[in-house]
C-alpha positions as CSV (number, residue, x, y, z in Angstrom):
1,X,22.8,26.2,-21.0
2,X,20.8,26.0,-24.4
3,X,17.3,27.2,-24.0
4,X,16.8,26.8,-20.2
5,X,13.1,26.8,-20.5
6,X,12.7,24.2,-22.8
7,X,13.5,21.7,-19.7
8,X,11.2,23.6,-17.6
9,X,7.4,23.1,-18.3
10,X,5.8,23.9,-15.5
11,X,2.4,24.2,-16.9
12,X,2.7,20.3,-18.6
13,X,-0.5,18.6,-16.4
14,X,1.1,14.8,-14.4
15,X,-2.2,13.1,-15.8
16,X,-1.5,14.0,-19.4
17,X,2.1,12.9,-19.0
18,X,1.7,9.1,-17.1
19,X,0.5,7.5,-20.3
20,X,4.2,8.4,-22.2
21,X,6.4,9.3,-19.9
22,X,8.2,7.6,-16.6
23,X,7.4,10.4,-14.1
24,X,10.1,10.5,-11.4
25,X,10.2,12.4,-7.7
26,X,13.1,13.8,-6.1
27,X,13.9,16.4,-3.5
28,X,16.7,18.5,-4.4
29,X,18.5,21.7,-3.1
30,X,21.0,23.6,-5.4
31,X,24.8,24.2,-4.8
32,X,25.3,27.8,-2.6
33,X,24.7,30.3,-4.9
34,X,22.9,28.4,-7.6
35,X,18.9,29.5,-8.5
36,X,16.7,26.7,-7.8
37,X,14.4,26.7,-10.9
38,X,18.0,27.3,-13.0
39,X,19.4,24.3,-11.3
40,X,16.2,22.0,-12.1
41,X,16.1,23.2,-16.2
42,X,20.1,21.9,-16.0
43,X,19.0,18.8,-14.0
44,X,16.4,18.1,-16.4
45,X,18.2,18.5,-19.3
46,X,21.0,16.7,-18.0
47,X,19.1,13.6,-17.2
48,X,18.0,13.7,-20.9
49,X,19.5,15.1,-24.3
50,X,20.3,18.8,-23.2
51,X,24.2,19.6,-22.4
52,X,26.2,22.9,-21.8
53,X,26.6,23.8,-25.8
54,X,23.0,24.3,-28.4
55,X,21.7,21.3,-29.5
56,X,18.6,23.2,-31.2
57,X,14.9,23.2,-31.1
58,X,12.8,21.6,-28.1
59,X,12.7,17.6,-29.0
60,X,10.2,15.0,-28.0
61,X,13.3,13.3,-26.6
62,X,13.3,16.5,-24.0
63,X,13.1,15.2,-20.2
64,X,11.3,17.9,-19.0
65,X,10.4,19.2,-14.9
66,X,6.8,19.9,-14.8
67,X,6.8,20.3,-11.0
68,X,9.7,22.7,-8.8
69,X,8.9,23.4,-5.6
70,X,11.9,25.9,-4.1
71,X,10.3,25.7,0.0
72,X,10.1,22.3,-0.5
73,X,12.9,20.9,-3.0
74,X,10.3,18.5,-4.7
75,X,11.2,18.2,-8.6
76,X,9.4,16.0,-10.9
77,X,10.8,15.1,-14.1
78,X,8.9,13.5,-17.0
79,X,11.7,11.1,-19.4
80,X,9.7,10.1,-22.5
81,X,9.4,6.2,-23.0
82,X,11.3,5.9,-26.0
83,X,14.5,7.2,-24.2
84,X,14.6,4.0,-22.4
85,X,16.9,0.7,-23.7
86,X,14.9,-2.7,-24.4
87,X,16.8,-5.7,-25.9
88,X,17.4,-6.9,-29.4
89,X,15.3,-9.4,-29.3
90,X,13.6,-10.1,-26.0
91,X,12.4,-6.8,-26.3
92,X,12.5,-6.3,-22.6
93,X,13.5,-3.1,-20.5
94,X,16.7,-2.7,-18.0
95,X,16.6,-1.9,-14.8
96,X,20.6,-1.1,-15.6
97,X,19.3,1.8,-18.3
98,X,16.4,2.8,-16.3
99,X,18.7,3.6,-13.6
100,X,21.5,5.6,-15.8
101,X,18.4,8.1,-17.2
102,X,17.1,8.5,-13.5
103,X,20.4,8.4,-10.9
104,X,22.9,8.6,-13.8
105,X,25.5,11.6,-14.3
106,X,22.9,14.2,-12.4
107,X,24.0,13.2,-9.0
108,X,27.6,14.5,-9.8
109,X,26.4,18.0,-11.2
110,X,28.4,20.9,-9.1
111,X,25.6,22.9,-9.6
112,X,23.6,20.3,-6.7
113,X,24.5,19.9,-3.4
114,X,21.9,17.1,-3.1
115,X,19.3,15.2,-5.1
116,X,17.7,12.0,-4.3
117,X,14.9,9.9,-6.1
118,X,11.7,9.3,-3.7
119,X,9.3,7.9,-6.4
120,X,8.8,7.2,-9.7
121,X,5.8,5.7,-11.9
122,X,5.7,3.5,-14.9
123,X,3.1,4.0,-17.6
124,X,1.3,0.6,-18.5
125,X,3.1,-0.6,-21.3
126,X,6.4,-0.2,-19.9
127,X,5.3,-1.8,-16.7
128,X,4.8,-5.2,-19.0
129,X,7.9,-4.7,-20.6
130,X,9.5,-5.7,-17.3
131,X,10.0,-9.4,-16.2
132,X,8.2,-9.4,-12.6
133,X,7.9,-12.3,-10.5
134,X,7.9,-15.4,-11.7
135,X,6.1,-16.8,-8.3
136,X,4.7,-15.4,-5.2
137,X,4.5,-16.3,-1.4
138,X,1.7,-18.9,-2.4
139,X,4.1,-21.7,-3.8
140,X,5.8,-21.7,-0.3
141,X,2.3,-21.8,1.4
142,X,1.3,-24.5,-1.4
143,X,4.4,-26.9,0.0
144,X,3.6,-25.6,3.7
145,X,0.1,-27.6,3.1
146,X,-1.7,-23.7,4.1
147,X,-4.3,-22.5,1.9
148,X,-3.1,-20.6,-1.0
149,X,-4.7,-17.4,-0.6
150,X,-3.6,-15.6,2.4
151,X,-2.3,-18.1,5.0
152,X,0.3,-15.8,7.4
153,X,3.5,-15.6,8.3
154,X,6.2,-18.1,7.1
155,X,8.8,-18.6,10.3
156,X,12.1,-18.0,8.9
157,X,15.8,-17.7,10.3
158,X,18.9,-16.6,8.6
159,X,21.6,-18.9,10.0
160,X,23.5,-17.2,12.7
161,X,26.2,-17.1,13.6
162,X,26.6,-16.7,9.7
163,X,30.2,-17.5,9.6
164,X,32.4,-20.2,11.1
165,X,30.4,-23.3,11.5
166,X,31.1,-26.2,8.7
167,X,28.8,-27.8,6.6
168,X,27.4,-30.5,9.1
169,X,26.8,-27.6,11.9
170,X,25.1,-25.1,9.0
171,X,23.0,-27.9,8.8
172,X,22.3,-29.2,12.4
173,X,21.1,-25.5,13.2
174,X,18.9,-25.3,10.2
175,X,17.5,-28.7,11.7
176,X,16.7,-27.2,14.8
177,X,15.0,-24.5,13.4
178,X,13.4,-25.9,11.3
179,X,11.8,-28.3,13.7
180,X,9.5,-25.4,15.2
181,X,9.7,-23.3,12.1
182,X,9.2,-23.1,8.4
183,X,12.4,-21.6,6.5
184,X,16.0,-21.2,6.6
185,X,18.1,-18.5,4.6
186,X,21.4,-18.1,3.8
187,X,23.0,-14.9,5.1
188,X,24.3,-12.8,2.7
189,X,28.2,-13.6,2.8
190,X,27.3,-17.3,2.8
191,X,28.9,-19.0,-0.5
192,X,31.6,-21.3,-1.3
193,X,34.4,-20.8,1.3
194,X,37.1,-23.3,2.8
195,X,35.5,-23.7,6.2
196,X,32.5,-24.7,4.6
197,X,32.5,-26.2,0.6
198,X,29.5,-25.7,-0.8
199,X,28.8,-29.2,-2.3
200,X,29.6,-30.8,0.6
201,X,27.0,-28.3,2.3
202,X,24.3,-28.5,0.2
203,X,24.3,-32.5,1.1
204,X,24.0,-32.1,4.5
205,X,21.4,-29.2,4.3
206,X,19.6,-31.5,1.8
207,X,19.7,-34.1,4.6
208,X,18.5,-32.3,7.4
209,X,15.7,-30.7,5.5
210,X,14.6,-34.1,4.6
211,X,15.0,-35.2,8.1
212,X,12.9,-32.2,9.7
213,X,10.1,-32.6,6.9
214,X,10.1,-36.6,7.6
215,X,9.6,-35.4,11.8
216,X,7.8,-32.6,11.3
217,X,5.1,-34.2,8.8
218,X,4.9,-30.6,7.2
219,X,6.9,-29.0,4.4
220,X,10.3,-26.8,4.8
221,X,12.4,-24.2,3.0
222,X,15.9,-23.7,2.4
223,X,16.6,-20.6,0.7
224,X,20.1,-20.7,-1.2
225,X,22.2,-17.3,-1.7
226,X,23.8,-17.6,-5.6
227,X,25.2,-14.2,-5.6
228,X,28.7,-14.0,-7.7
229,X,30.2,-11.3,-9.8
230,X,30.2,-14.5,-12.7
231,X,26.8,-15.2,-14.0
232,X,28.3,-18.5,-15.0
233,X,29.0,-19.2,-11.2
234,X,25.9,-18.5,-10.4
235,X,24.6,-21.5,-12.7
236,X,27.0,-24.3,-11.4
237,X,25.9,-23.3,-7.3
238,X,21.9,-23.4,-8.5
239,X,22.8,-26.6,-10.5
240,X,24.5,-28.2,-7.4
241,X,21.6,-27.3,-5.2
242,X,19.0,-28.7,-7.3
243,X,20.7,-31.9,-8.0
244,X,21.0,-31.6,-3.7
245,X,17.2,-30.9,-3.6
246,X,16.6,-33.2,-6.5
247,X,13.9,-35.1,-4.2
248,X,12.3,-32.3,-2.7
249,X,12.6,-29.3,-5.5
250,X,9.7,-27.4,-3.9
251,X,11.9,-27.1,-0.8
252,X,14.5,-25.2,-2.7
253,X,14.2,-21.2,-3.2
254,X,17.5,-18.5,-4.0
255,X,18.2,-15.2,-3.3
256,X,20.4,-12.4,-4.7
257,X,22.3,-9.8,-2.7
258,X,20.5,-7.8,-5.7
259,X,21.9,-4.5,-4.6
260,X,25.4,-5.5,-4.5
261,X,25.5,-7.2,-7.1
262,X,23.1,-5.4,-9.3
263,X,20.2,-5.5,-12.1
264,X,22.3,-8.2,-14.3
265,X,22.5,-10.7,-11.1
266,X,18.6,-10.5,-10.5
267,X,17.8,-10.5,-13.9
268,X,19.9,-13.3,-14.9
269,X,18.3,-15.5,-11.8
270,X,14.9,-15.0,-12.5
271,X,15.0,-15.6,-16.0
272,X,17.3,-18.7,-15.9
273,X,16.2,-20.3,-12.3
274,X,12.7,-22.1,-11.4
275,X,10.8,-21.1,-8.4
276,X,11.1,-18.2,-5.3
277,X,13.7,-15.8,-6.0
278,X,14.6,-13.2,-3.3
279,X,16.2,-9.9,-3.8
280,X,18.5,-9.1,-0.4
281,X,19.2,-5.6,-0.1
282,X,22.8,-6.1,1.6
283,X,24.7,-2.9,1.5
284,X,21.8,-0.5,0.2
285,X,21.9,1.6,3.4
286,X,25.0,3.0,1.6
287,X,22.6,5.7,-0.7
288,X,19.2,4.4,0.2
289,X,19.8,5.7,4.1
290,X,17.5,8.5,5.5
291,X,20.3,10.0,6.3
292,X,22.3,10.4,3.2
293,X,21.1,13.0,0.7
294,X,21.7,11.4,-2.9
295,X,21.2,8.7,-4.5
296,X,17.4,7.0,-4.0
297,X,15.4,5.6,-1.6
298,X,15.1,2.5,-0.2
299,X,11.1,2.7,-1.4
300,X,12.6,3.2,-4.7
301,X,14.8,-0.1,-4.7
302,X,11.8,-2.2,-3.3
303,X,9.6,-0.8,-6.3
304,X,12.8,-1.8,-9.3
305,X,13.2,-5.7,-7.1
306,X,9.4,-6.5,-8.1
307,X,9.9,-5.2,-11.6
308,X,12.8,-7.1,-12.1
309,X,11.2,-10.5,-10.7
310,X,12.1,-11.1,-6.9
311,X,9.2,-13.2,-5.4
312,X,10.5,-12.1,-1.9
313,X,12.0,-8.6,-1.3
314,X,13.7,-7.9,2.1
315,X,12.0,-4.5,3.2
316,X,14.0,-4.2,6.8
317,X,11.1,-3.8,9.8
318,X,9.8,-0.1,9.9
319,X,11.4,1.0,12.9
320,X,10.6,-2.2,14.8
321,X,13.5,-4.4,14.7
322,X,17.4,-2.6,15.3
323,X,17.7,-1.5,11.3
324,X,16.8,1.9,10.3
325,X,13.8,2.6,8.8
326,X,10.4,3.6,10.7
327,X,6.3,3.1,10.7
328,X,6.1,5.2,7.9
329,X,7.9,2.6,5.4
330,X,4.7,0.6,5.8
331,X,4.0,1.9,1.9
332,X,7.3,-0.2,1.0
333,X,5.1,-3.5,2.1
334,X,2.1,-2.3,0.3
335,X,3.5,-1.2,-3.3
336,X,5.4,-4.6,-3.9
337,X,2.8,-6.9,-2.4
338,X,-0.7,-5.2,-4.6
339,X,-1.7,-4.9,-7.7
340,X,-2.5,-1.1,-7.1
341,X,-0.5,0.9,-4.5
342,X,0.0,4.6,-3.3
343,X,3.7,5.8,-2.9
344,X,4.8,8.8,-1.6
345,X,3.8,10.9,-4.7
346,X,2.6,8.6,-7.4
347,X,-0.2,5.6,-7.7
348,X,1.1,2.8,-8.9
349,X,-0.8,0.0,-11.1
350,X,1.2,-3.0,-11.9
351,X,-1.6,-4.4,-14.6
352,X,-1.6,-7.8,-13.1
353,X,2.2,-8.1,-12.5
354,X,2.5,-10.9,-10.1
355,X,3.1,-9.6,-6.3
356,X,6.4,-9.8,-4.3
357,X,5.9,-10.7,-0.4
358,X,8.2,-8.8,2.0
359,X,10.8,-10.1,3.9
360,X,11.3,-8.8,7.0
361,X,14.5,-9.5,9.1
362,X,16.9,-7.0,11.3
363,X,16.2,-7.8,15.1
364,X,12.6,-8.8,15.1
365,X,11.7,-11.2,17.9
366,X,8.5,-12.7,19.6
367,X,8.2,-9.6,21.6
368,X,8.5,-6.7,19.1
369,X,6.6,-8.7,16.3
370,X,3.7,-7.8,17.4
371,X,3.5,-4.2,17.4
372,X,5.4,-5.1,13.8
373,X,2.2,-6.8,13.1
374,X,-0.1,-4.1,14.5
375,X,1.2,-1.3,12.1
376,X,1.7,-3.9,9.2
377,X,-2.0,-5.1,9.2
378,X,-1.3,-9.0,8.4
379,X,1.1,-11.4,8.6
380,X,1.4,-12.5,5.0
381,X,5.2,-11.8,4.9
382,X,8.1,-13.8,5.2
383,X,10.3,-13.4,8.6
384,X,13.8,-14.1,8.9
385,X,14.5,-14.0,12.1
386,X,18.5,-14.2,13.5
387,X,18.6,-13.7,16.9
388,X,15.6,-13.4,17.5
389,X,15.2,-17.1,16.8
390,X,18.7,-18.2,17.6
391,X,18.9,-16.0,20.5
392,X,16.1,-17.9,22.5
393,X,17.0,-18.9,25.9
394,X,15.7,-22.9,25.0
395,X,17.5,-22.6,21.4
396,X,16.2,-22.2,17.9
397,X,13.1,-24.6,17.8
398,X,11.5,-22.7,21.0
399,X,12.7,-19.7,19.1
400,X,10.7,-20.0,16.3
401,X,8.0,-21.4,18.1
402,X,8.0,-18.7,20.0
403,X,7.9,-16.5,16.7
404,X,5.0,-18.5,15.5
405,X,3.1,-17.9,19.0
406,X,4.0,-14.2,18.6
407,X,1.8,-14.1,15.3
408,X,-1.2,-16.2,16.8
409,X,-1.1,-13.6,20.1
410,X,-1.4,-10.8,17.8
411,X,-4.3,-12.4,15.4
412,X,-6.1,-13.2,18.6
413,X,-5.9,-9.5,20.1
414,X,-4.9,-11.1,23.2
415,X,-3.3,-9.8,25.9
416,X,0.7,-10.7,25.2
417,X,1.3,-11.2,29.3
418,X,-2.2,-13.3,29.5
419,X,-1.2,-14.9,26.1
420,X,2.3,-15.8,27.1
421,X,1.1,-17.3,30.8
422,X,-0.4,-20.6,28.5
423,X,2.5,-20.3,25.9
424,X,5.5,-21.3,27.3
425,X,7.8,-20.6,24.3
426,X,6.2,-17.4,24.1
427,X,6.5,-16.8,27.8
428,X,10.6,-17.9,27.7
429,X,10.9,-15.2,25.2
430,X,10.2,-12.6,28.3
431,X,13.4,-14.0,29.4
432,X,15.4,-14.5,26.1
433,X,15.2,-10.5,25.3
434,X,14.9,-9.0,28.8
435,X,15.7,-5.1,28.1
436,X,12.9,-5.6,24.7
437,X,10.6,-7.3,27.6
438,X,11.4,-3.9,30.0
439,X,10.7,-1.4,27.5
440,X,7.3,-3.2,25.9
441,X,5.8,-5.2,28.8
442,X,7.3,-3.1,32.0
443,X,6.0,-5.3,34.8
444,X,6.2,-8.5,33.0
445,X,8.1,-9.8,35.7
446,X,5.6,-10.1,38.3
447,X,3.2,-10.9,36.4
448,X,4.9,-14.1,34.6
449,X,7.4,-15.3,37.8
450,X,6.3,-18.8,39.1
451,X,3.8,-18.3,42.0
């Protein structure tokens, strides 16, 4: 290695860095035999200009560690700003380029048995340089006739069963929820496929929104998955689900398995679509799990969905729902929905960047949202229930009503087995998810059987 301790700058101080650099947070533990503060000078000057042969003098090009902890494993890397790629001529910065600098060749160096990214910050100016969102959770409150500023949950569902049913059962189930609740979501394999064509889908899920909205007297969602490998496939489904929509646009949001299919998919959605664009995290677990020891975390992917535009993130639900994750992701809802948040080793300021809401789905139902909602702290989120809406023993409009009740329990403090004794959806919902009902309300049996 050329000049080891050019990479390593231990006395460089984190303030004087943030204004010029992306600062970036991993934990990392060297290959058997291999020095930890060697290991983090090759790491550093991997992740920038340095290589195995001299390349000269230290360069304001260096990426440089200016923290290595060896009891702990935390690194912290400072990668000057003008190493990073903006375009020709919209002059804006890539999440694809940000990504190869800070999760690029470095997690296959044989000299590192493991190095993940926990956190990173962004310096003002590249922070703007960044699309962001081009709406937030308040156009769907706008069309849900709620008050703009901080008007709660929005009841969602993501069809299940996902697969299988045809176009004119997609859309009788999305009718039924959507007769107790406010949004439906395509799941993430749901596209074009024989069983059910997308025009002919769209029609009827055009129809039934219409119909629910005309019953209802309020406003409903239908949030459309576009994600393809072909950008220009993405276009013609949008374009077919406007022209479906054409007489209720507002009702009409998309969403982007934006891990799968990557920064280009997102990108190309927010800056070509109108309206709420959601970023689905389908198959992230893969390098974002707590359990896996590279790659970067699923904080980290929340934080590059809001820079990249996604009105709506899916953040999983802490612990509370059957995904993993736990109470301590509760910084994942605050960095993407603020204008100023604390990660788990930088502060964040977006500089007015407009705020992403979280989308929480993966097991929640009426009985675990509220302890969901205690460790939260509000209920201005999006939820897309499955079975927890689906699964209801009365079917999906007592399922989301039941959802809905769930929220009003909790921002009442009530008692949930008082609460649920004068709301009957709620109350069904003790017998919909039994074993939940055991474990969170033990003795709800007594307490709610008919005298």
């Amino acid at each position: 290695m050329d000049h080891a301790d050019r990479f390593l700058r231990l006395s460089l101080s984190e303030p004087d860095l943030a204004a010029s650099h992306v600062l970036a947070a991993y934990h990392l533990t060297p290959s058997e035999g291999q020095d930890f503060l060697t290991t983090v000078a090759q790491f550093a000057a991997e992740s920038g200009r340095g290589t195995q042969v001299p390349l000269g003098n230290d360069s304001p090009l260096d990426v440089v560690a200016y923290e290595a902890n060896p009891a702990s494993g935390l690194v912290k890397l400072a990668f000057p700003l003008t190493l990073f790629d903006f375009g020709i001529e919209s002059c804006k910065a890539s999440v694809s380029a940000f990504l190869n600098l800070l999760v690029g060749n470095t997690q296959g160096m044989g000299e590192i048995a493991a190095v993940k990214l926990h956190d990173f910050h962004l310096p003002e100016g590249f922070v703007k340089a960044f699309d962001g969102p081009a709406t937030t959770i308040a156009s769907h409150w706008q069309h849900l006739g709620r008050d703009e500023t901080a008007s709660g949950m929005i009841v969602g569902a993501i069809l299940k069963p996902k697969l299988g049913l045809g176009p004119a059962g997609l859309a009788d189930a999305a009718y039924r929820f959507w007769l107790g609740g406010d949004l439906v979501e395509n799941d993430q394999p749901q596209g074009h496929q024989s069983f059910a064509p997308l025009p002919e889908t769209l029609t009827h899920m055009a129809e039934a929104l219409m119909r629910a909205q005309d019953e209802s007297g309020s406003g409903k969602i239908f949030s459309m998955n576009i994600t393809c490998d072909d950008p220009a496939e993405m276009d013609m489904r949008a374009e077919l689900a406007l022209a479906a929509f054409a007489k209720t646009p507002e009702s009409l949001a998309f969403h982007v398995d934006a891990y799968l299919a990557g920064p280009m998919a997102l990108t190309h959605a927010r800056r070509t679509l109108p309206g709420f664009l959601s970023a689905h995290r389908a198959g992230h677990a893969a390098i974002t799990s707590q359990r896996s020891n590279r790659g970067y975390s699923a904080f980290v992917l929340m934080k590059l969905n809001r820079l990249m535009g996604a009105s709506g993130i899916h953040t999983g639900t802490m612990g509370f729902g059957r995904m993993e994750g736990d109470e301590a992701d509760r910084p994942i809802a605050c960095m993407i929905a603020q204008n100023v948040a604390q990660g788990p080793y930088f502060e964040q300021n977006w500089h007015g960047m407009k705020r992403s809401a979280a989308i929480v789905s993966g097991g929640i139902n009426a009985l675990r949202l509220p302890s969901f909602l205690q460790n939260l702290g509000h209920s201005n989120f999006i939820l897309a229930a499955g079975g927890g809406a689906f699964g209801h023993i009365d079917g999906p409009t007592a399922g989301a009503l039941s959802l809905r009740q769930a929220e009003a329990c909790w921002l009442q403090r009530a008692d949930p087995i008082a609460f649920a004794a004068e709301h009957p959806e709620f109350a069904r919902a003790f017998l919909s998810f039994e074993a939940d009902a055991d474990i969170i309300h033990p003795g709800w049996r007594a307490a709610l059987s008919p005298a």
